[in-house]
C-alpha beads as a LAMMPS data file, in Angstrom:
LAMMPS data file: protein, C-alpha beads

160 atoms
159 bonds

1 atom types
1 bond types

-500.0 500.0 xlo xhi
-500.0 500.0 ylo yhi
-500.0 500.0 zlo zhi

Masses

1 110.0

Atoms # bond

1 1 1 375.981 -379.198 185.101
2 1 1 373.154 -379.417 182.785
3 1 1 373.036 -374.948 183.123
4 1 1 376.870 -375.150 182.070
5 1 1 375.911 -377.733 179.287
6 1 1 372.598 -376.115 177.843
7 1 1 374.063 -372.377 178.123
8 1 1 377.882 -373.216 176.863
9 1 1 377.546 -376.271 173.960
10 1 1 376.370 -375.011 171.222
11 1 1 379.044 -372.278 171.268
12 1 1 381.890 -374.964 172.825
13 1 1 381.271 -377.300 170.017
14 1 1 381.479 -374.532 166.991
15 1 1 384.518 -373.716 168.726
16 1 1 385.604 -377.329 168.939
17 1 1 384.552 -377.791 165.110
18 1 1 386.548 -374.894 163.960
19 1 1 390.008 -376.152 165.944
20 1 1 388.685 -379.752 164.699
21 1 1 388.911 -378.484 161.302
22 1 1 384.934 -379.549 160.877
23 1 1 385.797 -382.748 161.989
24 1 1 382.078 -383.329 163.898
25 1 1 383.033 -386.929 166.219
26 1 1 385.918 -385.143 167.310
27 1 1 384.194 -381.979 167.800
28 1 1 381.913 -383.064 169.866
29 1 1 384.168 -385.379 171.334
30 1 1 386.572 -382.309 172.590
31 1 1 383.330 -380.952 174.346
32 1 1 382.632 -383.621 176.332
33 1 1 386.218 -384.295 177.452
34 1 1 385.772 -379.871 178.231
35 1 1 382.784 -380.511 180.155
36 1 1 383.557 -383.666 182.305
37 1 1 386.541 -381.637 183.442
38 1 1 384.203 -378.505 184.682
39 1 1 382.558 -381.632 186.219
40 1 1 385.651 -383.020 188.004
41 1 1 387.287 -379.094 188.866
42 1 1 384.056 -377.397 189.810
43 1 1 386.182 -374.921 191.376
44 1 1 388.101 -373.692 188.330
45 1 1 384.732 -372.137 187.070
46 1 1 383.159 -371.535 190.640
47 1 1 384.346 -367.589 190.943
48 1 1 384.634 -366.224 187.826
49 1 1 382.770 -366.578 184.094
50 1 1 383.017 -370.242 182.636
51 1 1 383.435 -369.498 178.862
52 1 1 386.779 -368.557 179.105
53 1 1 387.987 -371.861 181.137
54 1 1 385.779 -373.907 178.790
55 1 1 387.416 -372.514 175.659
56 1 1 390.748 -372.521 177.148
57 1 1 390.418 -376.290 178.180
58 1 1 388.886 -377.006 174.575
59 1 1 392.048 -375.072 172.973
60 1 1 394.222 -377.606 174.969
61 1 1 392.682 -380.640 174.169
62 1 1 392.321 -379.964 170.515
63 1 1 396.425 -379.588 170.663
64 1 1 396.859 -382.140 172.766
65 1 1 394.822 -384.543 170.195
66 1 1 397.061 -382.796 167.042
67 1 1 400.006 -383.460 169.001
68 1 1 398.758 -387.113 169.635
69 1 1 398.255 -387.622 165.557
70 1 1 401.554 -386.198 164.773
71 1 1 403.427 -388.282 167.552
72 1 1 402.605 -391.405 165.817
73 1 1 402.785 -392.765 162.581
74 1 1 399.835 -392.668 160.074
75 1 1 397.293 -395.712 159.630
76 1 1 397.626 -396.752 156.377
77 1 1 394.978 -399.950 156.763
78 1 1 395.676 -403.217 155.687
79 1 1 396.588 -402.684 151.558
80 1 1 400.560 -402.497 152.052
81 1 1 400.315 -405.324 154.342
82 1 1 399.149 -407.320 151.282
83 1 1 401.903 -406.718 149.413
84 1 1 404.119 -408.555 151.656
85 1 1 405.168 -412.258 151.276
86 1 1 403.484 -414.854 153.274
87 1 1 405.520 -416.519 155.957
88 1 1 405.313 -419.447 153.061
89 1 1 405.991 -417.554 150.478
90 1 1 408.889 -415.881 153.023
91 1 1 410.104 -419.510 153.815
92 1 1 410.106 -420.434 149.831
93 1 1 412.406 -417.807 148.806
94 1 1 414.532 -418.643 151.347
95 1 1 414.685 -422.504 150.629
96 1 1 414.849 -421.610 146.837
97 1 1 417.891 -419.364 147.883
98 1 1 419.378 -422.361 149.512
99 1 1 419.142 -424.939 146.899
100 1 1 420.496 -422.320 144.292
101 1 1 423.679 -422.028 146.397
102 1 1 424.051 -425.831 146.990
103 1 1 423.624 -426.164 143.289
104 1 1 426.441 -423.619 142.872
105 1 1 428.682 -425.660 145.069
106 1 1 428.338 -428.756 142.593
107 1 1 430.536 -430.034 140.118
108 1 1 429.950 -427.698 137.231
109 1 1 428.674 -431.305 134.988
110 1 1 426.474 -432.202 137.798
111 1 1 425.092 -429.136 138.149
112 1 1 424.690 -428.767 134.168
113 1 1 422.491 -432.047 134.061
114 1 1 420.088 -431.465 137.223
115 1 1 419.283 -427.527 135.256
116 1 1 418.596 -429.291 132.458
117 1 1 416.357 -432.242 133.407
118 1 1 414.649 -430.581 136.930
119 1 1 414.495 -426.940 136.169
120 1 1 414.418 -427.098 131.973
121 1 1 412.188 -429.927 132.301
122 1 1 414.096 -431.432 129.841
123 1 1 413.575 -435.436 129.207
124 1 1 416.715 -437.330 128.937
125 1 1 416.911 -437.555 125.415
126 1 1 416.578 -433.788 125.476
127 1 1 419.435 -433.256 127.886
128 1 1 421.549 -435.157 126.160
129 1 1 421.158 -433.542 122.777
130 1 1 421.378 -430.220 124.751
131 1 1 424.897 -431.257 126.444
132 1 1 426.210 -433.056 123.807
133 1 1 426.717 -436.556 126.026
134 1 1 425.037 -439.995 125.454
135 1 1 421.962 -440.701 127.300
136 1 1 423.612 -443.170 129.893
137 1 1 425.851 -440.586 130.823
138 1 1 422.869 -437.939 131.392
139 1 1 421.316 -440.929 133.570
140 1 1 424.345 -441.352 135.571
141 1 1 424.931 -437.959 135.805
142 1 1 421.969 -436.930 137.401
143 1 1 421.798 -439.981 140.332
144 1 1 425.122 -438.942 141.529
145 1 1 424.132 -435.525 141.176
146 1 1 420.872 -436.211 143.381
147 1 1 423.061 -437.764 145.609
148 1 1 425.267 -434.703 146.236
149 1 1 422.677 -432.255 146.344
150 1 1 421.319 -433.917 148.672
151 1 1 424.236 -434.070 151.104
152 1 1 424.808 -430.392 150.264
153 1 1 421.165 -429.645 151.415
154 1 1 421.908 -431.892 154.061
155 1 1 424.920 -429.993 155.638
156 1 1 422.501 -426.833 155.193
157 1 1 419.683 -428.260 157.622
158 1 1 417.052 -428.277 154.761
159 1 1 416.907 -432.113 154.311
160 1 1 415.600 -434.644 155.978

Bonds

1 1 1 2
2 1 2 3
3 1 3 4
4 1 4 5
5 1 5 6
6 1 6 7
7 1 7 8
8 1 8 9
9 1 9 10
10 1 10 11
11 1 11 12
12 1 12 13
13 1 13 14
14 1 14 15
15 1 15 16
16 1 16 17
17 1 17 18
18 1 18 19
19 1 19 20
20 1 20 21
21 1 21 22
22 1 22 23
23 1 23 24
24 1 24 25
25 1 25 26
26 1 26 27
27 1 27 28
28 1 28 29
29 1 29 30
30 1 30 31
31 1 31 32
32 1 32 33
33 1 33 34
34 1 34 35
35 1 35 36
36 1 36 37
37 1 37 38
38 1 38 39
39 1 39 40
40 1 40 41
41 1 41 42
42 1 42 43
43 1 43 44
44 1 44 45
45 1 45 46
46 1 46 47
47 1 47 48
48 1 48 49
49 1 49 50
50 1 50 51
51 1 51 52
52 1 52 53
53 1 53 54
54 1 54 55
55 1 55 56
56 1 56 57
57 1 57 58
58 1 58 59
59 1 59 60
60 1 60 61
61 1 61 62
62 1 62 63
63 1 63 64
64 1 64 65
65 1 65 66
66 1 66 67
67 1 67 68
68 1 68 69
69 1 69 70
70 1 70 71
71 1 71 72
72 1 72 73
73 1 73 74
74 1 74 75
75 1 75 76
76 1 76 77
77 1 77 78
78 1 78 79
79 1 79 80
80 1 80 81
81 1 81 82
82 1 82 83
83 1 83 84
84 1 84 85
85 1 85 86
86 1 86 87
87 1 87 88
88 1 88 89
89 1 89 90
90 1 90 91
91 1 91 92
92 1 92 93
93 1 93 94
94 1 94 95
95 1 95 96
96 1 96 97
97 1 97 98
98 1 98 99
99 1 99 100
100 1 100 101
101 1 101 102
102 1 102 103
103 1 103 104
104 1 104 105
105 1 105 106
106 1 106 107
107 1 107 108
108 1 108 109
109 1 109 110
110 1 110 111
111 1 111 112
112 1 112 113
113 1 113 114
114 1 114 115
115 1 115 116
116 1 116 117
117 1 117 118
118 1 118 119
119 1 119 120
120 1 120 121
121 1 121 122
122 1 122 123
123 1 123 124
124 1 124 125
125 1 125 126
126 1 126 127
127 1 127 128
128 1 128 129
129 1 129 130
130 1 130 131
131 1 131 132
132 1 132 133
133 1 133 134
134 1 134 135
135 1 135 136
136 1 136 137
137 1 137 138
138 1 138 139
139 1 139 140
140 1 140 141
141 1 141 142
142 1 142 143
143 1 143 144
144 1 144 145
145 1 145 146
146 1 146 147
147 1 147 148
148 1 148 149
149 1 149 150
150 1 150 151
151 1 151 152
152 1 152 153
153 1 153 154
154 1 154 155
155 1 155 156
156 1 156 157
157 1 157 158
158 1 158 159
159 1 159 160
């Protein structure tokens, strides 16, 4: 083996860098894969010149490892995978999807009072010069509001 190794390497792994397309580690890594199978099949180069067999075997591997790249899909590392939501962030949206359609399903005045004091962050004077009721009714408003978004959220599994 070492005859094979010290009278064939140099020209196996040019060889294996030119298929490799200078690619060194995978160069040399196609020559020792080459020469642990002269190792195993002694009898494929026993009769007749080794060269040809080694190059042959080398030509296959180098295939087989293009065919290998192509068969599956290329690493990207971990950048796109940042661009993704967290499962929190994931499990916000979807909340915040669900409380947007239970406030849809509200009495349009109900609804009207919770956007303005919750989501405008409106005090209740505010609110009420906004909607153009008296402050008691703003007050009013939003507790029965409350009260049926939360049965809404409720019948939606998102409340306790």
């Amino acid at each position: 083996m070492r005859a094979l190794y010290a009278e064939h390497a140099g020209p196996l792994l040019r060889y294996a860098l030119h298929l490799m397309g200078g690619d060194r580690q995978r160069a040399e890594d196609i020559v020792q894969e080459t020469l642990l199978r002269a190792w195993l099949h002694p009898e494929a180069i026993a009769d007749r010149p080794a060269r040809p067999w080694l190059f042959a075997v080398a030509r296959n591997l180098a295939v087989d490892a293009y065919r290998a790249r192509k068969a599956r899909p290329r690493e990207v590392g971990e950048g796109p995978l940042e661009l993704l939501p967290s499962p929190d962030d994931a499990e916000r949206a979807l909340e915040s999807w669900a409380v947007a359609d239970a406030l849809r399903s509200l009495r349009p005045e109900h609804r009207s009072v919770l956007l303005e004091t919750y989501y405008h962050g409106k005090s209740v004077a505010e609110a009420s010069v906004a909607l153009g009721i008296p402050a008691g009714t703003v007050k009013s408003r939003t507790f029965y509001a409350l009260r049926a978004l939360r049965l809404e959220l409720e019948e939606r599994g998102l409340a306790p």
